[in-house]
C-alpha positions, 0 to 999 in steps of 0.5 A: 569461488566465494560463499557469496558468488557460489550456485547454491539456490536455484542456480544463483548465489546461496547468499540470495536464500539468506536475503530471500527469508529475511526480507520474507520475514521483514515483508511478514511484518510490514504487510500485516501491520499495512493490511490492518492499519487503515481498518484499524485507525476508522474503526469505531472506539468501542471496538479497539479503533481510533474512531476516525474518520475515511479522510483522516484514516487516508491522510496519515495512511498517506504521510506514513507509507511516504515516510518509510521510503523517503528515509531510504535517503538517509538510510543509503547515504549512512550505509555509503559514508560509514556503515556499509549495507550489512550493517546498516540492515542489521540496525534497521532490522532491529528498530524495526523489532523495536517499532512493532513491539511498541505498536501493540501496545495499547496507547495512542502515545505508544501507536504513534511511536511504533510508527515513527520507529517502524519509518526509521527502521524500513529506512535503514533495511530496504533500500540496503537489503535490496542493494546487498541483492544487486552486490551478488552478481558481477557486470552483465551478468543475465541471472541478475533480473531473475535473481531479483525476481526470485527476491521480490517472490520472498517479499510477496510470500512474507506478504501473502502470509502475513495478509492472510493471518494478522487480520484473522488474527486482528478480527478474532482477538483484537487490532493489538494482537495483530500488530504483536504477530507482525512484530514476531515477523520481524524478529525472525528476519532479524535473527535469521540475518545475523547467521546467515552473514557468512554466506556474504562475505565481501557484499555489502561491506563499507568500503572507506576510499582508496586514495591514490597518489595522483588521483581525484577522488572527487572527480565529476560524473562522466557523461555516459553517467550523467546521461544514466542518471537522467535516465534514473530520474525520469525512471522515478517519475513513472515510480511515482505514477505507478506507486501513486495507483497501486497504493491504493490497495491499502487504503482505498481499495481496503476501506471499499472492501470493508464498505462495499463488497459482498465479503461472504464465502461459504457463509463466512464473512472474509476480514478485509484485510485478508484480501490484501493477500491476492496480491501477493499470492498472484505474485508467488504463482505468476512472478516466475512465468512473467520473468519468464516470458520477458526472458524468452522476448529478450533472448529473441532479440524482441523489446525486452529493455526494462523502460519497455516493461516499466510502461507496459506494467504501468498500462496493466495495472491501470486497467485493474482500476476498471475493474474497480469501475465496474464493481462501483457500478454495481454496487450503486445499482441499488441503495447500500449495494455491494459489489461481487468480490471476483471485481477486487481479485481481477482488479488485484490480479491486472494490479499484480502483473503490472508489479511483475513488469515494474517492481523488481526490474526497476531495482535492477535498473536502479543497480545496472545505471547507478555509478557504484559509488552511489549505488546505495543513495540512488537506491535510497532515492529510488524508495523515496519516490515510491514514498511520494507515489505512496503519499499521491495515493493517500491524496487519491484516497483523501479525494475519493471521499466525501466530507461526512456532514456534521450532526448533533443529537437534539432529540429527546430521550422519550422521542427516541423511545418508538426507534427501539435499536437506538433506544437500546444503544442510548440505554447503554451511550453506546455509539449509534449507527443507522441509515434510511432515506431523505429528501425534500417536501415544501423546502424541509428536509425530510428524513426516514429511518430504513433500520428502524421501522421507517419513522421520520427522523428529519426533527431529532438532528441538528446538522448542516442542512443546506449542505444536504438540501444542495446534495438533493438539487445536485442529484434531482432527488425527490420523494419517489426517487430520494437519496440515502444517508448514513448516520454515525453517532458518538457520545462526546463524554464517554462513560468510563469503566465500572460507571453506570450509563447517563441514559440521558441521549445526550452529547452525541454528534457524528456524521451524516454522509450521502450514500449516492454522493460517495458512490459518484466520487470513487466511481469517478477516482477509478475511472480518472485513475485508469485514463491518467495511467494507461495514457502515461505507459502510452506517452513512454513508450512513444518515447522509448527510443530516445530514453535507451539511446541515453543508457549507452548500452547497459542493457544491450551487453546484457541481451546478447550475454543471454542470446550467447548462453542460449545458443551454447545451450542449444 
C-alpha cells in the first residue's frame, strides 16, 4: 500500500492531511484579503481607502472574484497536457505568494497587480489541488465524499481564522498590514506543499498518453459520457445560482454590515469584516454533522444522489436572504436605523448549510462524471462557473445600490461658520460627511442638517435636484413625513503632506444618496433573491428522475458499496 492510499488521517489517505493544510493555508490568504477587500476600496482616502463609491467597490469586486475561477480553465488544461496537478499547484502557490506580497504595498498601481497576479495564481492551485483530492481515492469508493467534506473543513478553518484576525488586523493597523498577514498565509501553504510531496506519490503526477499500436487516442466520447457530460453542464447552471447568491457575502452582505447593522458587543464595535468568519466557523462545527446525516440517507437507501442535496442546498441557503429581509425591515423601521446582528449570523448559518449540501458534493460529482482524461478541465470548467455565479453576484450588488446624486459645494466659508462640525473639517479640507432631512415647500427642496443643530442647508449645494424632487413625489414625502439624505463631501485638490490647508471651502463635491430609496431597493434584492432561488431548488427537484437516469449509475454502485460496508459492520 502506497503513501498515497495508506488510512492515516482520520480513516482516509495521509496524502489528504498534507492537501488539507495546504488548502487552509491557501484559503487563510484568500478569505482575508476577501473580507477586507470591499471595505477596503469604499473606504474614504483619508482613512488608507480608495475613496469609491458602493457601485464601483461592486463592480471590480464582481470581475475579480469571477476571474480567480474562470482561469481554472487554463490552469486545468496546463496541468492535463503538460505539468500534471502537483506541479501545477506548486507554480500557482507561488504567484500567489507573489500576488499577496505586492498587494500590501501601498500604490494603486501595485493594488491592481497584486489582483491580477493573485487571479493567476488561484487559476493554477484550485481547480488542481481539488483534483489531487479526487486522485486519493479509487472507483466507488464511499469515503470519497467525506473525504471531500473533511477537505472543504480545511478551506473553511484557513477562512474562519483568517476572517476573524486580517480585519482586526486591517482596522488596528491599517488595510495594508492586513493584505501582508494573508500573504504570510500563503506562504505557509506553499512551503508545507513542497514537504509533504512524498505523501503523494503517484497522484497528480503528468501522465504523457500511452500510444498503443492500433489504437485511437483521439476516440470520440462514448454515449454514457456524452450523457454524464450533459449531466455536468447542467450541474454548472445551479453553480451559478447558488454562487450568484451566496457570494453576496462578501460584497453586499459586508458593505450592509459595515452600514447597517448595530455591530456593538460588550461595548466593542465588531470590524465588518469579522462577520465573514461565521460562515465558516458553521462549517467547522456542522460540516461533519451534514455529511453525516446524508451518509445515514444513503446507507437507508433514502434520496441521497448529489443533484438532490445540490437542490436542497440551493433552497436552504436562499431562505438566508429572508432573514436579511428581515434585518432591512428593521432597520427602515426609523431614519439610519440598524439592524440586530442575530439576522446577519442566522442569514450565515441557512447560508452555510446550504454550502454543506452543495459546495463539496459538487466537487466530488465533478470527479465521479468527468472522463478521466478531462478530469482537471472539467474541474477547471467547474470554477469558472462559480466565477460566473461570483460575477452575477457583483451585478446583484451593483443592482442593490442606488446611484449617489452628485452635489457641489457652493457655499461660502462664512455660510458655513454656524455648522460648527463642518467648519472645523473645512478648516482642515478634510472630507465631510453628514445627514439630515429634506423635503419640499413651495416646489424648493428644502434640506435640514440632523448633525448640526438642524440649519437648513437646501442653499449651500449645487446638486441634481429634479432628481431628488422626483425621489420625494415617488415616496409622497412631506414636511411632516420628510425623506432623509447622506451627504458625503471631497475636496477635489487635496493638500499635500507637510502644505498648510486652503481653508477656503472650496472644490469640494460628493454625493448625496437617499436614505429611504437605499433601504427600498435591498429590501427588494433580498426578497427577489430568496423567491428566484428557492423556485429553482424546487424546479430541480421536479426534475431529479430524469437528470439521474443520465449518470448511468455512478452513483447507484456508490450507495450500495456503503449499504455492504454498513451491514458488514452490523
Amino acid at each position: 500500500m502506497s503513501k498515497s492510499s495508506d488510512k492515516a488521517f482520520l480513516g482516509h489517505p495521509v496524502g489528504l492531511a498534507v492537501l488539507f493544510f495546504t488548502e487552509m493555508w491557501e484559503r487563510f490568504s484568500y478569505y482575508g484579503m476577501r473580507a477586507i477587500l470591499v471595505l477596503f476600496i469604499i473606504s474614504p482616502i483619508e482613512k488608507g481607502g480608495l475613496g469609491w463609491s458602493n457601485v464601483e467597490a461592486l463592480a471590480l469586486y464582481g470581475w475579480y472574484t469571477m476571474m480567480v475561477y474562470v482561469m481554472g480553465i487554463p490552469g486545468g488544461i496546463l496541468a492535463d497536457r503538460w505539468l500534471g496537478q502537483k506541479k501545477m499547484v506548486m507554480v500557482g502557490g507561488l504567484i500567489l505568494c507573489i500576488g499577496h506580497g505586492v498587494l500590501a504595498i501601498q500604490n494603486i498601481n501595485a493594488f491592481y497587480a497584486g489582483l491580477v497576479l493573485i487571479v493567476i495564481g488561484v487559476g493554477g492551485l484550485k481547480p488542481n489541488i481539488s483534483t489531487i483530492v479526487g486522485g486519493l481515492y479509487k472507483d466507488s469508493d464511499p469515503r470519497r465524499d467525506r473525504g471531500f467534506t473533511l477537505f472543504y473543513i480545511g478551506i473553511n478553518l484557513g477562512a474562519f481564522l483568517s476572517s476573524l484576525i486580517v480585519p482586526i488586523v486591517a482596522d488596528k493597523f491599517g488595510w495594508h498590514y492586513g493584505f501582508g498577514l494573508a500573504g504570510i498565509g500563503m506562504l505557509f501553504g506553499q512551503i508545507l506543499f513542497i514537504w509533504g510531496q512524498k505523501y503523494l506519490t503517484g497522484v497528480g503526477d503528468y501522465k504523457p498518453p500511452v500510444k498503443i499500436e492500433g489504437s485511437n487516442q483521439n476516440k470520440p466520447l462514448t454515449k454514457i459520457e456524452k450523457d454524464r457530460l450533459v449531466v455536468l453542464f447542467l450541474s454548472f447552471i445551479i453553480i451559478i445560482v447558488f454562487w450568484g447568491a451566496f457570494e453576496q457575502a462578501g460584497g453586499l452582505m459586508n458593505i450592509y454590515a459595515q452600514n447597517k447593522i448595530d455591530r456593538f458587543l460588550f461595548g466593542w464595535e465588531v470590524p465588518a469584516g469579522v462577520f465573514q468568519a461565521a460562515n465558516s466557523f458553521f462549517i467547522i462545527t456542522l460540516g461533519v454533522s451534514v455529511a453525516g446525516f446524508w451518509a445515514m440517507r444513503q446507507r437507508k437507501g433514502k434520496e441521497s444522489s448529489s443533484l438532490f442535496k445540490m437542490a436542497i442546498g440551493t433552497i436552504i441557503m436562499g431562505f438566508g436572504f429572508f432573514a436579511m429581509a428581515a434585518a432591512s425591515v428593521q432597520a427602515g423601521s426609523e431614519p439610519f436605523g440598524k439592524g440586530v446582528m442575530i439576522w446577519l449570523i442566522l442569514a450565515y448559518l441557512l447560508h452555510t448549510i446550504g454550502e454543506l449540501c452543495l459546495s463539496p458534493v459538487s466537487l466530488s460529482f465533478i470527479t465521479k462524471l468527468a472522463p478521466a482524461r478531462y478530469a482537471s478541465i472539467m474541474m477547471g470548467v467547474y470554477f469558472a462557473f462559480t466565477g460566473f455565479g461570483n460575477k452575477v453576484a457583483g451585478l446583484v450588488g451593483e443592482s442593490s445600490q442606488v446611484e449617489p446624486i452628485k452635489v457641489e459645494l457652493i457655499a461660502s466659508r462664512a455660510d458655513l461658520k454656524p455648522i460648527t462640525r463642518v467648519d472645523t473639517s473645512l478648516a482642515k479640507d478634510k472630507d465631510i460627511s453628514f445627514r439630515g432631512a429634506f423635503y419640499q415647500e413651495g416646489g424648493k427642496l428644502m434640506l435640514t442638517s440632523k448633525d448640526d443643530n438642524n440649519k437648513n442647508v437646501s442653499a449651500f449645494f449645487k446638486s441634481e435636484t429634479a432628481q431628488i424632487l422626483a425621489a420625494l413625489k415617488d415616496q409622497e414625502a412631506s414636511k411632516d413625513k420628510p425623506l432623509h439624505f447622506t451627504i458625503n463631501l471631497s475636496k477635489k485638490d487635496k493638500v499635500k503632506e507637510g502644505q498648510q490647508p486652503k481653508n477656503d471651502a472650496k472644490g469640494y463635491e460628493g454625493t448625496f444618496a437617499i436614505e429611504e430609496v437605499q433601504n427600498d431597493r435591498e429590501l427588494k434584492t433580498f426578497l427577489y433573491i430568496t423567491a428566484f432561488t428557492v423556485a429553482f431548488g424546487l424546479l430541480l427537484i421536479l426534475f431529479l428522475k430524469k437528470l439521474k437516469k443520465l449518470t448511468h449509475g455512478v452513483e447507484e454502485k456508490e450507495a450500495e458499496e456503503a449499504r455492504r460496508i454498513a451491514e458488514e459492520k452490523e
